[in-house]
Structure formats: C-alpha cells, structure tokens
C-alpha positions as CSV (number, residue, x, y, z in Angstrom):
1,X,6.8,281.9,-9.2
2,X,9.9,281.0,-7.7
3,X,13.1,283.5,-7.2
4,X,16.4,283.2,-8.7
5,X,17.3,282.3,-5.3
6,X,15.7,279.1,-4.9
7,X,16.5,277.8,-8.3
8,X,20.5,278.3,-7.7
9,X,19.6,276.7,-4.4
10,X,17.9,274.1,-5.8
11,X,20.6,273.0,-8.3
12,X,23.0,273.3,-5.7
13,X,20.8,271.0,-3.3
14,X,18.7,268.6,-5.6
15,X,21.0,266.5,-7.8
16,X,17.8,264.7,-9.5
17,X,16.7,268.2,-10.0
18,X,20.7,269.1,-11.7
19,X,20.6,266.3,-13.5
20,X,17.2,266.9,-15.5
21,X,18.1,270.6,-15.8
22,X,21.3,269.9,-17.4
23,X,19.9,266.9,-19.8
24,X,18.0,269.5,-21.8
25,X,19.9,269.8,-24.7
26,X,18.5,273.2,-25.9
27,X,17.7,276.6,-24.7
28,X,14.2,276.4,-25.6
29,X,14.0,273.0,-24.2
30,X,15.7,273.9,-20.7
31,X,13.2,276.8,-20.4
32,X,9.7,275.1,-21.0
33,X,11.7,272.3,-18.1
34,X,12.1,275.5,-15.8
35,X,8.6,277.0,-16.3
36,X,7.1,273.9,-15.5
37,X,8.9,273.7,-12.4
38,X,7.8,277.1,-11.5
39,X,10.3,279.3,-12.6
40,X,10.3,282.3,-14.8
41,X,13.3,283.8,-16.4
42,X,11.3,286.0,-19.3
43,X,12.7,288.9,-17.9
44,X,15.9,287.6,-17.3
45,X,16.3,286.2,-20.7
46,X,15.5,289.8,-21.9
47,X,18.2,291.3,-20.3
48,X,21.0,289.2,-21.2
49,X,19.9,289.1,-24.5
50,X,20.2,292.9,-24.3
51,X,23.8,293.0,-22.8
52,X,25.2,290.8,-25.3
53,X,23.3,293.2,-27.5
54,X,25.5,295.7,-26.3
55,X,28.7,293.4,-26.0
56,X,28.9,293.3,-29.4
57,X,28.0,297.1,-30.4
58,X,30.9,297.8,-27.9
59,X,33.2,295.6,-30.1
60,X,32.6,296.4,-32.9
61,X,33.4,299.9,-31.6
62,X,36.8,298.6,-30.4
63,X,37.8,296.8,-33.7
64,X,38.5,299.1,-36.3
65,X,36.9,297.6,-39.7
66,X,36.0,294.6,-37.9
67,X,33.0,293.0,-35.9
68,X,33.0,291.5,-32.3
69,X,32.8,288.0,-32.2
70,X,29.9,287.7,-29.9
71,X,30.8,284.9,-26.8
72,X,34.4,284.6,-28.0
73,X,36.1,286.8,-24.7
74,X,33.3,285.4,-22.3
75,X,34.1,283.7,-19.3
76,X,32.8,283.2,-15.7
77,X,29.6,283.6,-14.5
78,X,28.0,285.6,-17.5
79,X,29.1,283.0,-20.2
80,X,27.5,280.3,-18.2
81,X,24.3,282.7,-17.8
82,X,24.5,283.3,-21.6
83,X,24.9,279.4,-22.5
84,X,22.0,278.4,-20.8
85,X,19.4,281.1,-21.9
86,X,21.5,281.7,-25.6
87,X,18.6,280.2,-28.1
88,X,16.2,281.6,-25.7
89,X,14.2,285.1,-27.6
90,X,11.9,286.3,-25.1
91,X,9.3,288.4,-26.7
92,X,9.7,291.9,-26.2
93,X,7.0,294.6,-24.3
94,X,6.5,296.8,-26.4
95,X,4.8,294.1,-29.5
C-alpha cells in the first residue's frame, strides 16, 4: 500500500492524477478510485469519522438546549479531510 505521503505528493505532482481524483463526485466513489491506485485510507476514514463523532458530543455540550451543527465551524485542513472521506463509513473492528 502506499503512505499518506505519496498520495499528497502525488496530487501535488501529477495533475492527470488531481484531476481524476477530484472528478469523483462521491465519497464512496473517490475511495474505490484511491484503492485502486493503491491507497488505503480505512483507518483513516475511521478516525475522522470518530473525531467528528466527538465534534459534535463537544457541541452539543457547549450549547445549552441545542445540538452542534456538525461541519458548520470547520475550516482548514480538517474540513477538507472531512469533505473528501464524509460519505465514507468504514466498517468498524470490533463486527
């Protein structure tokens, strides 16, 4: 499998490469792309699903009788993460 690393590289470096990336349209779409390509982001995919998880428990915490609107403060390089992999559910270890 191929690192992190080499994917940012790659879309930095290969704009055939960018371009296909970025003309899949969904999540689930983008990711089968990737895999075929040689990347693997299961276990990346579960841990952003987990911290918006927790993003919005931590709202919902700060808004008293009120719940977070999940994505609505994001910005930089999380939001991009979490609009790429967003419709991606990556099936969890322990089923």
């Amino acid at each position: 499998m191929k690192t992190g690393f080499d994917f940012i590289q790659r879309m930095q470096q290969d704009a055939e490469f960018r371009r296909k990336v970025n003309a899949c349209l969904q999540s689930e779409e983008r990711l089968a792309f990737l895999k075929k390509e040689g990347y693997d982001f299961t276990p990346f995919t579960q841990i952003i699903s987990q911290l918006a998880s927790w993003q919005r428990s931590i709202g919902e915490l700060r808004q008293p009788g009120g719940s977070a609107t999940p994505g609505k403060d994001r910005s930089g390089f999380l939001a991009r993460l979490n609009q790429i992999f967003r419709a991606a559910k990556a099936p969890r270890p322990d089923r």
